[in-house]
NUDRENBA-333875 format. One record per residue: residue in one letter; y, x, z of N, C-alpha, C in turn. Coordinates in steps of 0.2 Angstrom, whole numbers, padded with zeros to 4 digits, always signed. Example, Ala and Ser with C-alpha at 12.3 -4.5 7.8 and 13.67 -1.06 7.14 Angstrom:
! NUDRENBA-333875
A-0028+0066+0039-0022+0062+0039-0016+0066+0039S-0011+0064+0035-0005+0068+0036+0000+0064+0039
! end
This chain:
! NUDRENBA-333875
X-0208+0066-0281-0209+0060-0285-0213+0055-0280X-0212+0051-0281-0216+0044-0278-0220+0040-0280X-0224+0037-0277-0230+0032-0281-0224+0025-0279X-0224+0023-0284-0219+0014-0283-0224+0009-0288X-0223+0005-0285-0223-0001-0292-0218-0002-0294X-0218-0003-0301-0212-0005-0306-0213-0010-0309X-0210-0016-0312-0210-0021-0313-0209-0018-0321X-0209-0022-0327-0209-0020-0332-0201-0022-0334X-0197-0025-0331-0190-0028-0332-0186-0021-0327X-0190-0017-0324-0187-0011-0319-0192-0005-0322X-0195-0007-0329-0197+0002-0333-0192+0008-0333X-0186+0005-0336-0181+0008-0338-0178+0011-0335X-0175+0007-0329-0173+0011-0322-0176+0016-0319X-0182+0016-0319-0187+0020-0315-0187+0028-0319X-0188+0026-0325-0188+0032-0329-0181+0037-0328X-0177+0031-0330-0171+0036-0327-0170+0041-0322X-0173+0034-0317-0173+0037-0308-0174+0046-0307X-0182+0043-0312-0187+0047-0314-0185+0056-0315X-0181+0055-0321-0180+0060-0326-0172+0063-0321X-0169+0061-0318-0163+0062-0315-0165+0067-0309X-0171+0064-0306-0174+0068-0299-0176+0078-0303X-0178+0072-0309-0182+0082-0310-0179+0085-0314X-0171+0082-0317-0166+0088-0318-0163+0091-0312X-0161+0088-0305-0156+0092-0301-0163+0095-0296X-0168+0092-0298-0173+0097-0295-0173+0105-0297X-0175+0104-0304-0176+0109-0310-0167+0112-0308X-0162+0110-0309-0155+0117-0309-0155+0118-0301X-0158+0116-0297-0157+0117-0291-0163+0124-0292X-0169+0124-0294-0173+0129-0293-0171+0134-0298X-0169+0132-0306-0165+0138-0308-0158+0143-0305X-0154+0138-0301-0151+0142-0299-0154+0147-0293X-0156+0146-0289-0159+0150-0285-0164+0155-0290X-0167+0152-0294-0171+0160-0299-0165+0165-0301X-0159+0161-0302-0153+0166-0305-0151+0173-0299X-0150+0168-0295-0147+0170-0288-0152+0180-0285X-0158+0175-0285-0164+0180-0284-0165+0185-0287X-0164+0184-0294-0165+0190-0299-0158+0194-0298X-0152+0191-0297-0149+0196-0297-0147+0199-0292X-0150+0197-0287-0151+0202-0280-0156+0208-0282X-0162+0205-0284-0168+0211-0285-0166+0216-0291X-0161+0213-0296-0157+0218-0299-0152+0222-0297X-0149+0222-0292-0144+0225-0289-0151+0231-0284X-0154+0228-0282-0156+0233-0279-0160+0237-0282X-0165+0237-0289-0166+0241-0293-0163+0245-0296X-0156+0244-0298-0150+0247-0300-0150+0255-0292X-0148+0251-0286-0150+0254-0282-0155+0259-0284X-0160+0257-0283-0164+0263-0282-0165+0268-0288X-0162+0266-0294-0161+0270-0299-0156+0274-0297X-0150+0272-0295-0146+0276-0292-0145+0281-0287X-0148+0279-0284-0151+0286-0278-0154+0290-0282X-0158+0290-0286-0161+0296-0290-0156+0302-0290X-0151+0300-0293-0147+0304-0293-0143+0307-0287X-0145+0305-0282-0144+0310-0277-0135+0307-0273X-0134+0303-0275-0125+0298-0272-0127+0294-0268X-0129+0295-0260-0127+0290-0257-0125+0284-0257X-0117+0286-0255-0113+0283-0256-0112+0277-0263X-0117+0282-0268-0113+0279-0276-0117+0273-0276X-0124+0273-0273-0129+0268-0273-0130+0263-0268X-0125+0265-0263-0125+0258-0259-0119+0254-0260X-0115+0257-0265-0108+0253-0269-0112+0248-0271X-0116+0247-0277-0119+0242-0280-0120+0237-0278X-0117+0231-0278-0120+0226-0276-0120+0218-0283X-0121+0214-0278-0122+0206-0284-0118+0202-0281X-0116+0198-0287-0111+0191-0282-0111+0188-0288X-0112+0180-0286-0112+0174-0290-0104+0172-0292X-0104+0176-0298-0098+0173-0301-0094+0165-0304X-0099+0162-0304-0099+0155-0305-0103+0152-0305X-0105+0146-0303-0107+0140-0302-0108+0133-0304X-0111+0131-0309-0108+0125-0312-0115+0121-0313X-0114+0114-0316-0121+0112-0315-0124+0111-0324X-0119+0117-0329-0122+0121-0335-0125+0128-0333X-0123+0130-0328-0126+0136-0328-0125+0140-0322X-0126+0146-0320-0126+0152-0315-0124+0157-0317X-0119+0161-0315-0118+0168-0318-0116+0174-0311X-0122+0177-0312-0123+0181-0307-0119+0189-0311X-0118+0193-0308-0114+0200-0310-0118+0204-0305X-0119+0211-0308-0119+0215-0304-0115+0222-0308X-0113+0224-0300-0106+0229-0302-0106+0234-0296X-0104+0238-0297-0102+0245-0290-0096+0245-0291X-0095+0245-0284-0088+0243-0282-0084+0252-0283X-0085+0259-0284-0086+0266-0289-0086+0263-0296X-0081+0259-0299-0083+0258-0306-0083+0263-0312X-0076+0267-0309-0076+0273-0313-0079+0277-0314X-0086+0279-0310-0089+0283-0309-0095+0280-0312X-0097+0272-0312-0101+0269-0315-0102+0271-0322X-0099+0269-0326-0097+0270-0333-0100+0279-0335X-0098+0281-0332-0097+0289-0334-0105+0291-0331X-0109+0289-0324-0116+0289-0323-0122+0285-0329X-0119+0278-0330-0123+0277-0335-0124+0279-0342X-0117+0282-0342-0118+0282-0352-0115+0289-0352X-0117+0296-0349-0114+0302-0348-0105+0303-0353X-0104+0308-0351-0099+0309-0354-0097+0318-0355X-0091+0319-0359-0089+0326-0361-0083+0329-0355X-0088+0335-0352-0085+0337-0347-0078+0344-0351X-0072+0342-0348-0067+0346-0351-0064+0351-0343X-0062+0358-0346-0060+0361-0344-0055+0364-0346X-0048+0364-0343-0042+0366-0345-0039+0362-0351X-0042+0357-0354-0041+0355-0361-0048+0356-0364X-0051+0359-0363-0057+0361-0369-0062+0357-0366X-0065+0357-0373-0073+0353-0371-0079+0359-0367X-0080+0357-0363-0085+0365-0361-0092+0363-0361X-0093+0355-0361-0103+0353-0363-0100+0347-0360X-0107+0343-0357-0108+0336-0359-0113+0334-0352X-0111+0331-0349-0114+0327-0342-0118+0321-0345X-0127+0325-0344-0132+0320-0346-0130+0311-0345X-0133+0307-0346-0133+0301-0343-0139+0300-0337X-0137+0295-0336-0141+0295-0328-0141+0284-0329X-0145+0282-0332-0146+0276-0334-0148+0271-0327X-0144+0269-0325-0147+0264-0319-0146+0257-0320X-0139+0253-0323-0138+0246-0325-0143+0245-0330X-0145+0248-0335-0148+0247-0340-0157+0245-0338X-0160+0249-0336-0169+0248-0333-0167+0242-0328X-0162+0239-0325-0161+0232-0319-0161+0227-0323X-0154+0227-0328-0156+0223-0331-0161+0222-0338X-0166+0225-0340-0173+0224-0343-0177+0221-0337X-0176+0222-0330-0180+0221-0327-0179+0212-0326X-0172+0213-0325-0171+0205-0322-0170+0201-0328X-0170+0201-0335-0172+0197-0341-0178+0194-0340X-0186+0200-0338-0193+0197-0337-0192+0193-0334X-0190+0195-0326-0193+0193-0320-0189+0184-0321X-0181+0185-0324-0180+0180-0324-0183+0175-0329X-0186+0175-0334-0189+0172-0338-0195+0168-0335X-0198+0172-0330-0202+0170-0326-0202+0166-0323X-0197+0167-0319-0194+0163-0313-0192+0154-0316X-0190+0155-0323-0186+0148-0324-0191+0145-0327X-0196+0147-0330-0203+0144-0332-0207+0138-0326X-0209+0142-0323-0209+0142-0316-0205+0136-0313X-0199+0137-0313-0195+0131-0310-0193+0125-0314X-0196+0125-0322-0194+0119-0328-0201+0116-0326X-0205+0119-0324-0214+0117-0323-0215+0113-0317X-0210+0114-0312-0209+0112-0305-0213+0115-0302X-0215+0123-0301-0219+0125-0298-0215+0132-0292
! end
């Protein structure tokens, strides 16, 4: 923002000016808090992931900005293992020949990322609606 003189015939205008600069300011720094969050979320996913002892399972996991608009950002995070995703996070009934023989605990990773990236995101947009 700038220090101008404004003429009282050119209030109007200025306000606008005004008010225009610190909306594309403000979705510009929202988007980028969206972006961020869900990088820091994919890799939290990650390291809950690894707990479980899959390599592999946990370096699948990544983030990618699935759209773009100047209503909104929608970031995803996903493993590219998705069949295996589903069945880690939310356990399932282990069958043997037909039968049920027990139940493969759940191992919850999506779920503590995104608790995490709701806060941090909330923070983040606060923060950039403040212009800080």
């Amino acid at each position: 923002m700038s220090n101008r003189k404004v003429t009282p015939e050119n209030l109007g205008e200025a306000i606008n000016d005004i008010l225009i600069e610190y909306a594309e300011t403000t979705a510009t720094n929202m988007k980028e808090a969206v972006e961020a969050t869900g990088k820091m979320a994919a890799e939290t996913a990650q390291a809950y992931a690894s707990r479980i002892g899959r390599g592999k399972y946990a370096k699948s996991i990544k983030s990618k900005t699935e759209s773009s608009t100047a209503f909104g950002t929608t970031v995803v995070i996903f493993s590219t293992q998705y069949r295996i995703a589903h069945l880690l996070e939310h356990g399932h009934v282990v069958k043997k020949d037909g039968k049920v023989v027990g139940t493969a605990r759940a191992f919850p990773h999506f779920a503590p990322a995104e608790a995490m990236a709701e806060s941090a995101l909330v923070k983040k947009i606060e923060q950039a609606v403040k212009g800080g």
